[in-house]
C-alpha positions as CSV (number, residue, x, y, z in Angstrom):
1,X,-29.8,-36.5,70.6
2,X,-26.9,-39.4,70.8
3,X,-23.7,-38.3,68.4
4,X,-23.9,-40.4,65.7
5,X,-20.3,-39.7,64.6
6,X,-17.3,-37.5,64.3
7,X,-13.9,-36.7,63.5
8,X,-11.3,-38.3,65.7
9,X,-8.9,-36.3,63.2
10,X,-8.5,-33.6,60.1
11,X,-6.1,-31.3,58.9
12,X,-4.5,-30.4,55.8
13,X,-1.0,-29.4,54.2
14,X,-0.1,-28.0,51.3
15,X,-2.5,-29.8,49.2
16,X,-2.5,-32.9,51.1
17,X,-5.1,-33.9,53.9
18,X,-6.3,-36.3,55.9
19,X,-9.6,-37.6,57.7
20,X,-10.5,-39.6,60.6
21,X,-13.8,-40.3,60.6
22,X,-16.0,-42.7,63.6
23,X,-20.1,-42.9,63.3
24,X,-21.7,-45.4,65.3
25,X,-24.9,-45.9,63.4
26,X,-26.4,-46.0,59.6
27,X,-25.2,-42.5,57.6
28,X,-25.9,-42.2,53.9
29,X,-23.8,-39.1,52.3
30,X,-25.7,-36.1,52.1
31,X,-23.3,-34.0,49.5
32,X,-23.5,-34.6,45.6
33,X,-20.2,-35.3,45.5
34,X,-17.5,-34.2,43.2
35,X,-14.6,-32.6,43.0
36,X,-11.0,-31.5,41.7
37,X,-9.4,-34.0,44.4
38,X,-8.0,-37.5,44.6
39,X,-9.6,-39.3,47.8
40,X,-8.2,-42.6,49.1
41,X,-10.5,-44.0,51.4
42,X,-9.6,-46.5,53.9
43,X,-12.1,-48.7,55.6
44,X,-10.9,-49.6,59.5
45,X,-14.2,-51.2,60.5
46,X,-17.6,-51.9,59.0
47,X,-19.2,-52.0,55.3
48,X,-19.6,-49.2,53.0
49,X,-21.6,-48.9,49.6
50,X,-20.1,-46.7,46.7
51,X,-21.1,-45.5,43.7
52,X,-19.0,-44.1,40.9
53,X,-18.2,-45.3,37.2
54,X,-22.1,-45.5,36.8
55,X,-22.0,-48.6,39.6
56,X,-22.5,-49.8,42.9
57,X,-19.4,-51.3,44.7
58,X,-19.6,-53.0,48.4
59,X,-16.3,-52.4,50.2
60,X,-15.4,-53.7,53.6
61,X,-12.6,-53.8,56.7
62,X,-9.3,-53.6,54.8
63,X,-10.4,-52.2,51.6
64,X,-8.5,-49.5,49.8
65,X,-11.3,-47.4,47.1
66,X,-9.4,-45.2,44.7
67,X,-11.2,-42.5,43.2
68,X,-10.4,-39.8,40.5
69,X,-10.3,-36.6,40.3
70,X,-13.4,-34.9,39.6
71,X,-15.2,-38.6,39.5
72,X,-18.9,-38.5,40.7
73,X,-19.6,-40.6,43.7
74,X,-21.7,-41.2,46.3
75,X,-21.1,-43.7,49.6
76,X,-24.1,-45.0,52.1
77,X,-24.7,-47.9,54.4
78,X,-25.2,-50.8,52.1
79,X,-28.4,-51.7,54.8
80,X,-30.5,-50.2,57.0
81,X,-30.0,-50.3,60.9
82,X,-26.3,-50.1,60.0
83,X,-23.9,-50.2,62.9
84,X,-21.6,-47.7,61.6
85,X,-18.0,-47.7,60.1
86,X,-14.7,-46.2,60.4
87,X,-12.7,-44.5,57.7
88,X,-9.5,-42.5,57.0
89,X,-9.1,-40.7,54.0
90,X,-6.7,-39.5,52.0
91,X,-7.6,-36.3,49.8
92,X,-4.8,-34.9,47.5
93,X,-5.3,-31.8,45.2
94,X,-5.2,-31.6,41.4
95,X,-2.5,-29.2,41.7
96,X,-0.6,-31.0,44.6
97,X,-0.8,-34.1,42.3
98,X,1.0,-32.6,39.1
99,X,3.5,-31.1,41.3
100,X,4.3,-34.4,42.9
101,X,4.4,-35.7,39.2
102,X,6.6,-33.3,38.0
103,X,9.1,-34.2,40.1
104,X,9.2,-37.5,39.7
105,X,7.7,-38.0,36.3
106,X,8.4,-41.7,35.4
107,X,5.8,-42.9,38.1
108,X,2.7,-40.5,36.4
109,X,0.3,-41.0,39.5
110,X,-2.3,-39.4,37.8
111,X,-2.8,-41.8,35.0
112,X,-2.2,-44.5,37.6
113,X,-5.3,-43.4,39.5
114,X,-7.0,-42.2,36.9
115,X,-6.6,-46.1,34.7
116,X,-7.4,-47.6,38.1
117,X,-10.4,-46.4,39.7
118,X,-12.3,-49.2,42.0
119,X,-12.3,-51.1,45.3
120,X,-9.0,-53.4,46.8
121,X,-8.9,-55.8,49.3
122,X,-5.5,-55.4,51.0
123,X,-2.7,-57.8,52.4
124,X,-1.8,-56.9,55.6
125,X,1.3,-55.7,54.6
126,X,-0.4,-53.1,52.5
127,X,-2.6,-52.1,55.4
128,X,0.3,-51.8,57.2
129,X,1.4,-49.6,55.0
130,X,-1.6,-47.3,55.0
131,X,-1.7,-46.7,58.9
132,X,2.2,-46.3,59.0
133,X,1.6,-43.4,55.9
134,X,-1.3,-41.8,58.1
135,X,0.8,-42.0,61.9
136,X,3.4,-40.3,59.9
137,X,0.9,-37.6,58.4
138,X,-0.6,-37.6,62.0
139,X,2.8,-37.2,64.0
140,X,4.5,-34.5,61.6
141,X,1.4,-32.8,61.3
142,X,1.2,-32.3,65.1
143,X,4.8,-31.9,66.2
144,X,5.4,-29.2,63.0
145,X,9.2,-29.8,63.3
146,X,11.3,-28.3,60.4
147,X,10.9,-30.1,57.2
148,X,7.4,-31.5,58.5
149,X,5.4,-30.1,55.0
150,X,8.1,-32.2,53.1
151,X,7.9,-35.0,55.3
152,X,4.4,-35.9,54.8
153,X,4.8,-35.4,51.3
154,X,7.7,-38.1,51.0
155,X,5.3,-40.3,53.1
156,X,2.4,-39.6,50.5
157,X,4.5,-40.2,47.8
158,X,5.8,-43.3,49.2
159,X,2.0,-45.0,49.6
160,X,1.4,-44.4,46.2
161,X,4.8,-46.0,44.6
162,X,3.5,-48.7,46.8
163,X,0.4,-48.9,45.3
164,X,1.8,-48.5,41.8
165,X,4.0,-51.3,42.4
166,X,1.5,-53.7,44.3
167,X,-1.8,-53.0,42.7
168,X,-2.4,-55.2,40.0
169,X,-4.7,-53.5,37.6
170,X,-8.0,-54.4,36.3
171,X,-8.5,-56.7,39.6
172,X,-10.7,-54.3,42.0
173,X,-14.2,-55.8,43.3
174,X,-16.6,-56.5,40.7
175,X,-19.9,-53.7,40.7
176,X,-22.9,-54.8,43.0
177,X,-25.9,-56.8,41.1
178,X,-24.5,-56.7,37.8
179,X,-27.5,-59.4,36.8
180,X,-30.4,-58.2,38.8
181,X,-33.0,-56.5,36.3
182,X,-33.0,-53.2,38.3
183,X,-30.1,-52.6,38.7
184,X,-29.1,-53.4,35.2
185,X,-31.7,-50.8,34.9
186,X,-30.0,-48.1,36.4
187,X,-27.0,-48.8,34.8
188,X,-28.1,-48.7,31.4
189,X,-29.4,-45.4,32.2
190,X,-26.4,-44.2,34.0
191,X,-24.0,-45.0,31.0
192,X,-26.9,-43.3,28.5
193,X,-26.6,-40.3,30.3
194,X,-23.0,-40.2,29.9
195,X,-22.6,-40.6,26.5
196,X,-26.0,-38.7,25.7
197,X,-25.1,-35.5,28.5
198,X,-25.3,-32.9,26.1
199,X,-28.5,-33.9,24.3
200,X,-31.9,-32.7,25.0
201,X,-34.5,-34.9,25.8
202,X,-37.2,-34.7,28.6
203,X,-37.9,-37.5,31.5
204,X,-40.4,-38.7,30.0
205,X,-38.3,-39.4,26.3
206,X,-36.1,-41.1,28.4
207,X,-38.1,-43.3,30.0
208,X,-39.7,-44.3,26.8
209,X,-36.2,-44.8,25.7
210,X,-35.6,-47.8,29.0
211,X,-39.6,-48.7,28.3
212,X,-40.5,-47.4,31.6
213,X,-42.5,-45.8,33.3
214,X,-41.3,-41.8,34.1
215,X,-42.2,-42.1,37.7
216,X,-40.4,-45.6,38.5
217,X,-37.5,-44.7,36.3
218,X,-36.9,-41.6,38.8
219,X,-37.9,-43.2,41.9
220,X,-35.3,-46.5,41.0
221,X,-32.5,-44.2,39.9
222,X,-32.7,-41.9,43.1
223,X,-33.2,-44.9,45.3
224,X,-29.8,-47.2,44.0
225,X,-27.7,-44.2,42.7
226,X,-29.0,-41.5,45.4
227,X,-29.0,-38.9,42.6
228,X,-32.1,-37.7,41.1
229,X,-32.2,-38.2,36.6
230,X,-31.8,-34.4,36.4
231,X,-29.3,-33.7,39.0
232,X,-26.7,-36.3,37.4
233,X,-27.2,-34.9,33.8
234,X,-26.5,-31.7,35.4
235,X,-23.4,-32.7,36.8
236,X,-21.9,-34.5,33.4
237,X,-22.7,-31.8,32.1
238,X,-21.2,-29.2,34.9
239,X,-18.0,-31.5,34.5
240,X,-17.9,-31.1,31.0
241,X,-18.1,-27.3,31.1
242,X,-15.5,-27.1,33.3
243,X,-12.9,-29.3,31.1
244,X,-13.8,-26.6,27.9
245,X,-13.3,-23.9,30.0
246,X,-9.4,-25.1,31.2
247,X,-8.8,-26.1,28.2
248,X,-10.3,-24.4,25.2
249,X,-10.6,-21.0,24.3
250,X,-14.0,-20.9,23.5
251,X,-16.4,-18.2,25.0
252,X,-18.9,-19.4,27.5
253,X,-22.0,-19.3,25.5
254,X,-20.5,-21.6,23.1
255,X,-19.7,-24.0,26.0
256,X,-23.1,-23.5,27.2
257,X,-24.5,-24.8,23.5
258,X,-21.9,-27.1,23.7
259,X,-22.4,-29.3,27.2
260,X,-26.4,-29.2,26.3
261,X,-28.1,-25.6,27.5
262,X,-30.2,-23.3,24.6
263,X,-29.9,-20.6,27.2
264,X,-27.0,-19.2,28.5
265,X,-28.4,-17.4,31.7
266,X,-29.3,-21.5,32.5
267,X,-25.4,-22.4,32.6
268,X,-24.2,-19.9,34.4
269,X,-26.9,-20.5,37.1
270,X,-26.0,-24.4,37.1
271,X,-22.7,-23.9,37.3
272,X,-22.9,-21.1,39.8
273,X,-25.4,-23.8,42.1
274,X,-22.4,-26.3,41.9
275,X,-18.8,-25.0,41.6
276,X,-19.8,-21.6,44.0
277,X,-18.6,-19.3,41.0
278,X,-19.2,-18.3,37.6
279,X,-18.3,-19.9,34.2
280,X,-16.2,-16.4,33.6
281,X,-14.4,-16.0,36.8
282,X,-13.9,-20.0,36.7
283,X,-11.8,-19.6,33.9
284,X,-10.1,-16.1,35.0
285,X,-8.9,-17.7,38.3
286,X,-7.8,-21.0,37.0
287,X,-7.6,-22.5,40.9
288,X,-8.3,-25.4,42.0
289,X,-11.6,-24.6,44.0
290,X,-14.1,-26.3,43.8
291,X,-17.6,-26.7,45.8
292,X,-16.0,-29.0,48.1
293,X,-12.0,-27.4,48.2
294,X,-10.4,-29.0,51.4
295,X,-8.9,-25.7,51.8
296,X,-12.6,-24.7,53.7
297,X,-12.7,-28.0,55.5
298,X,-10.3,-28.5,57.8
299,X,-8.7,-26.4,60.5
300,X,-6.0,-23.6,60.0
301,X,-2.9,-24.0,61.8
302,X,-4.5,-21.6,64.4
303,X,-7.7,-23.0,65.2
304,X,-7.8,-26.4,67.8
305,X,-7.1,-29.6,66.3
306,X,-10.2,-32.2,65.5
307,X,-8.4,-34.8,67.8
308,X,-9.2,-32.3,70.5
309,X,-13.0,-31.0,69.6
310,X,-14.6,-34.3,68.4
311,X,-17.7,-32.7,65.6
312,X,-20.4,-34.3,63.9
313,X,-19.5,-32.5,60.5
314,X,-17.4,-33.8,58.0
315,X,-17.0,-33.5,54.2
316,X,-19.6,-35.6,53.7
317,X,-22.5,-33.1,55.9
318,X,-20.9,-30.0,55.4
319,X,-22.3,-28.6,52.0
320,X,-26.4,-28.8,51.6
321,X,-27.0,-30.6,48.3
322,X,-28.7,-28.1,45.1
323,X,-32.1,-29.2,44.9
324,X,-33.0,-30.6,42.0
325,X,-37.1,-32.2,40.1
326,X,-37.2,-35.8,40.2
């Protein structure tokens, strides 16, 4: 079978990494996708369709796509037949983040990123700037001369007071089909699930709710959003539970009751399927791991470099996605 892509370059440092990825043909992402990291994805070549803040963005060569921590998104080719795209990306920790805040607290690059979610188009300058930020991750990374962990962090940090500075906010691409009927659909839903997550109600009350059909309203949602109904209820809710348990006291079955489940042996199973630990131990090891923790993703200093052993597997293929009705 003909490679259909791989990673020209990976690796990670101290909470900050980097990825290089080339496919040369149509490649919808098969992880449900979210997790405790900030990811700055860079478009070199081609189209890619996103979805996050309950909507569908189309972003192209040049375009910068912030997205939050723990934000739940999916990318695929916006068509079929697709010739394929290249992307870097940018992926910094929780925990890297608030370090890199604390020292230099008047810029608060966590409440930039997380006000200013959405798709850029770029000057060339900026581009510039991204490529210069990723050959100096790149060159540092490789040559490990002393100082090189601190090194790419100053070039990190530089990027983003660049994009603080530069980045006006509120101007990122408007959402995909904001007027056609089913997408308008979709969205409607996608926002009701959000602010309903923790309430019970079957399919088929909720697609009395939209005056559809149960079927079509699971078949549409899938097919533009590439979640199933359940599965994204489960993640809201997933997310949810993991906020109470960093930052209440409350015990886990009242979290359960709290994010939507009657039964608490449900929850812990759910969250077990997604975050690769239980509710109880979540809390006791207050890390930053979650199902997709870069730490398990790239190389170690003692295995050979990506740029050397081209793969098909990236963060996108590596985790099989839970399996979830409709």
């Amino acid at each position: 079978m003909e490679e259909t892509g791989f990673v020209t370059y990976g690796a990670s440092v101290e909470g900050i990494s980097m990825e290089h990825v080339l496919r040369r043909r149509e490649h919808n992402m098969s992880v449900r996708h979210f997790h405790d990291e900030y990811e700055i994805f860079y478009i070199l070549e081609g189209q890619r369709e996103f979805f996050f803040n309950n909507r569908t963005f189309l972003a192209g060569k040049g375009d910068l796509i912030l997205i939050d921590s723990d934000m739940i998104h999916m990318t695929r080719s916006p068509e079929q037949n697709d010739p394929g795209y290249e992307r870097i990306i940018l992926y910094i920790t929780s925990r890297k983040m608030a370090q890199i805040d604390a020292k230099f607290p008047g810029l608060n690059f966590t409440a930039f990123l997380r006000e200013n979610p959405g798709i850029y188009h770029l000057t060339e300058a900026q581009r510039a700037a991204f490529l210069e930020m990723y050959r100096c991750f790149r060159r540092e990374e490789t040559q490990r001369l002393p100082g090189y962990s601190q090194a790419i962090e100053a070039g990190t940090v530089l990027f983003l007071l660049q994009l603080v500075r530069e980045l006006p906010a509120g101007e990122s691409t408007l959402p995909l089909h904001a007027e056609d009927r089913k997408y308008k659909c979709v969205y409607q839903i996608a926002d009701y699930l959000t602010q309903h997550y923790a309430e019970q109600h079957s399919l088929d009350e909720l697609a009395a709710h939209f005056y559809l059909s149960k079927f079509y309203m699971c078949r549409l949602f899938r097919k533009l959003v590439g979640y199933s109904v359940s599965e994204y209820q489960t993640i809201l809710r997933i997310q949810k539970a993991r906020e109470y348990l960093e930052k209440t006291k409350w015990n886990v079955s009242v979290i359960a009751e709290r994010v939507g489940y009657n039964s608490l042996t449900h929850f812990e199973r759910e969250f077990k399927r997604y975050m690769n630990i239980s509710p109880l131990k979540y809390r006791g090891t207050l890390s930053t791991v979650t199902a997709f923790d870069v730490s398990t993703d790239f190389m170690q200093p003692a295995a050979p470099r990506a740029a050397d052993t081209p793969h098909n597997l990236t963060r996108e293929d590596k985790e099989p996605a839970p399996e979830t009705e409709l």
